[in-house]
C-alpha positions in Angstrom: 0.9 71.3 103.5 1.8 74.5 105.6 1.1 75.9 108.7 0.2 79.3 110.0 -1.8 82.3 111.6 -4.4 84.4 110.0 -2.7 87.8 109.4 -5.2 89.5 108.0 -8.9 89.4 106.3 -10.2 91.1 103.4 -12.8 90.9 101.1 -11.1 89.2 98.0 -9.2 87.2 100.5 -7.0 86.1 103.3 -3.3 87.1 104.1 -1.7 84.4 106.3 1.2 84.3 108.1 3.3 80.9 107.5 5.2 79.3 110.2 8.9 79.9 109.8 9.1 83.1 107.8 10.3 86.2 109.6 8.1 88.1 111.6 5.9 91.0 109.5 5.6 88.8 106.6 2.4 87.2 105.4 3.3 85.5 102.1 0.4 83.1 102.5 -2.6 83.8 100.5 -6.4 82.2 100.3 -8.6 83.0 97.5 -12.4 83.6 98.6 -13.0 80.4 96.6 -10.3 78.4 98.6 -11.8 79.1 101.8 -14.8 76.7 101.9 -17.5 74.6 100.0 -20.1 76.4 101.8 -21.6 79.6 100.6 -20.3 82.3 102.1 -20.9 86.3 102.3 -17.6 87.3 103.4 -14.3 85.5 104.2 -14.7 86.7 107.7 -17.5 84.1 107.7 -15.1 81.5 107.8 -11.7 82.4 109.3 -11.0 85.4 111.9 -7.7 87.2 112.5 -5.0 85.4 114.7 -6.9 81.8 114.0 -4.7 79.2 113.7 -4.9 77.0 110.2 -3.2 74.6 108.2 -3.7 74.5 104.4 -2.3 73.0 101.2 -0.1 74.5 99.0 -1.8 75.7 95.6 1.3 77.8 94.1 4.4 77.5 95.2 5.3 81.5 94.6 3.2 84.1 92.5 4.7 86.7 90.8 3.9 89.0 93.5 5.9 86.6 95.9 2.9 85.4 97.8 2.6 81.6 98.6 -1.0 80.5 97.4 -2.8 78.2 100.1 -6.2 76.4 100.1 -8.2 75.4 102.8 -10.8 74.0 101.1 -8.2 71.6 99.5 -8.1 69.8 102.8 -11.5 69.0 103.2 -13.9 66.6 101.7 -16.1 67.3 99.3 -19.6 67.9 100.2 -20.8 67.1 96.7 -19.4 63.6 96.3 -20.8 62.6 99.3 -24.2 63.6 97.9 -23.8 62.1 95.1 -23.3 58.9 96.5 -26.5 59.4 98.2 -28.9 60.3 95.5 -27.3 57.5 93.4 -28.4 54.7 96.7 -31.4 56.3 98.2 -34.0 58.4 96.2 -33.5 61.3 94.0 -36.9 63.4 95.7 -35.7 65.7 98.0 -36.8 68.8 100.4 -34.5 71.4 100.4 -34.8 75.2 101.8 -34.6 78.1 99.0 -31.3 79.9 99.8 -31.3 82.5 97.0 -33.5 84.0 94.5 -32.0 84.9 91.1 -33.6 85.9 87.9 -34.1 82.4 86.0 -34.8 80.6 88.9 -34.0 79.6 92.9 -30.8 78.0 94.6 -32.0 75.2 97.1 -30.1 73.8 99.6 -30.6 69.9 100.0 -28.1 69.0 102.2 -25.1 70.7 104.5 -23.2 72.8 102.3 -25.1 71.0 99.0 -26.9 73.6 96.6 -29.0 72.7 93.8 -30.3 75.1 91.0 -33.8 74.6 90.1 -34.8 76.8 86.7 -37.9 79.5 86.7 -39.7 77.3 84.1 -39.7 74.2 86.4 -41.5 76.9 89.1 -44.9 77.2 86.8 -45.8 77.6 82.8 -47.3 80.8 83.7 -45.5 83.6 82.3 -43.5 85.0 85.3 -41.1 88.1 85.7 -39.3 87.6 89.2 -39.5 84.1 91.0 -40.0 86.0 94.2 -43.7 86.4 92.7 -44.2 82.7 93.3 -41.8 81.9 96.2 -39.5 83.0 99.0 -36.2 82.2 100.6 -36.3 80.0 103.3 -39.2 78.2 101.7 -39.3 74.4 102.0 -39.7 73.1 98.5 -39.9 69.4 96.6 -37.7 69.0 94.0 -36.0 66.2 92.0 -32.6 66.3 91.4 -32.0 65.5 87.6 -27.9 66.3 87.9 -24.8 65.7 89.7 -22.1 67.5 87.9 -18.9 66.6 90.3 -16.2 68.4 87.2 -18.1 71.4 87.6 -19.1 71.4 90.8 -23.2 71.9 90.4 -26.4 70.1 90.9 -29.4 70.4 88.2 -33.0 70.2 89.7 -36.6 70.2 88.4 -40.0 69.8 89.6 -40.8 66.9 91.4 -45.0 67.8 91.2 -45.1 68.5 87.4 -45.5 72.5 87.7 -42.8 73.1 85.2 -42.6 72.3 81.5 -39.2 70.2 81.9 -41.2 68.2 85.0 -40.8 64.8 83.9 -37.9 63.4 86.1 -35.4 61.7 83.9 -35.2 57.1 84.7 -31.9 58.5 86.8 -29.7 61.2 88.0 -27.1 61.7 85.1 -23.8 62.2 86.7 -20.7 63.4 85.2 -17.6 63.6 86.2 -13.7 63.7 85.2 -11.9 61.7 88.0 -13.2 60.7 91.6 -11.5 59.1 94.3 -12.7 55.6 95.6 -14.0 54.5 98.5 -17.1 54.4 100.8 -18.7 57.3 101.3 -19.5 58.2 105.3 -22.9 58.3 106.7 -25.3 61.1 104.9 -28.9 62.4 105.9 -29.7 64.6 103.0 -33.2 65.8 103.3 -35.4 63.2 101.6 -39.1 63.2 100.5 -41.7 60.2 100.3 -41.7 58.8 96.6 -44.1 60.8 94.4 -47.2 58.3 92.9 -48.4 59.9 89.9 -51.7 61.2 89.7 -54.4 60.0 87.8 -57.4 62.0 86.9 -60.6 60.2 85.8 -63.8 61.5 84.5 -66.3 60.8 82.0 -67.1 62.8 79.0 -70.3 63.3 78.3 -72.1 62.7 74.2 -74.7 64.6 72.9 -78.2 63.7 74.2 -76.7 62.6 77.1 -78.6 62.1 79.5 -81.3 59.7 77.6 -84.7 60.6 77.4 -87.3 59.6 79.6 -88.9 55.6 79.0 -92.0 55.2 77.5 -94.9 54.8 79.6 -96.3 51.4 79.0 -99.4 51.5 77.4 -102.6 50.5 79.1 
């Protein structure tokens, strides 16, 4: 674990300078990726010039003699914490649409917790763009169908039945390679009421339905 002052910030990532090198250098380095879990647009979103930090060593030395750090390294996963959650509480969630891609919509279902729901869970309807059928910073009910801590990504589908791949599964599959134990802290994720499932009556109706008139008793 190291020490040391933002030197610089750049789009692909950060120069730092370590504590204890001469002055001018910046050997420390932070991938975009090493910043933060959260989603970010810029690097400048999470660290400014002359901030103070302290990171953990990812590399020792490159072969361009930078020193690669991670920030992200030193705090907890976001992800974990969720999963405990979904696996104790209820797997129907409300969760704000963050992004809108091709095949479907990223929504956010906790701080810093991002689920990908598919287009086909949306509607069956043939559809070109999502943004046809919703927008970002919607409020939407989903189910969350996968908690994938080894790659770091959470599978949703429809929690109404829109979709074709509706049907929520008996419980969250969850994989992962190696966690850490312990009791997860306190966690509020956004949570919808249970769904009851609907049940549509009716009656179908047979030829000649309905009878013909009685017969008049005769006189």
């Amino acid at each position: 674990m190291v020490t040391g002052t933002v030197a610089e910030v750049h789009t692909f990532g950060i120069f730092v300078h370590i504590d204890g090198e001469p002055e001018g250098l910046r050997t420390g380095f932070i991938r975009v990726p090493d910043l933060t879990w959260s989603r970010i647009d810029h690097p400048s979103d999470a660290v400014e010039a002359g901030q103070r930090i302290t990171a953990e060593v990812s590399v020792a030395e490159t072969r361009s003699g930078q020193v690669a750090v991670s920030l992200k390294a030193l705090q907890e996963d976001p992800l974990i914490r969720f999963a405990d959650q979904v696996d104790r509480v209820d797997r129907v969630a409300i969760g704000s649409i963050t992004k809108i891609i091709p095949l479907g919509v990223f929504v956010q279902l906790a701080p810093d917790v991002e689920g990908r729901l598919h287009l086909s869970e949306l509607t069956d309807e043939p559809v070109e763009d999502p943004a046809q059928l919703v927008g970002e910073g919607e409020l939407i009910t989903v189910t969350v169908a996968e908690v994938d801590l080894r790659h770091h990504r959470v599978r949703l589908c429809a929690a109404d039945g829109a979709g074709s791949h509706a049907a929520p599964p008996e419980a969250p599959e969850r994989r992962t390679s190696a966690r850490t134990s312990g009791q997860a802290s306190a966690f509020d994720p956004f949570r919808a009421p249970g769904h009851e499932p609907k049940h549509e009556g009716g009656h179908h109706r047979a030829h000649g339905w309905p009878p013909s008139s009685p017969r008049r008793p005769a006189s």
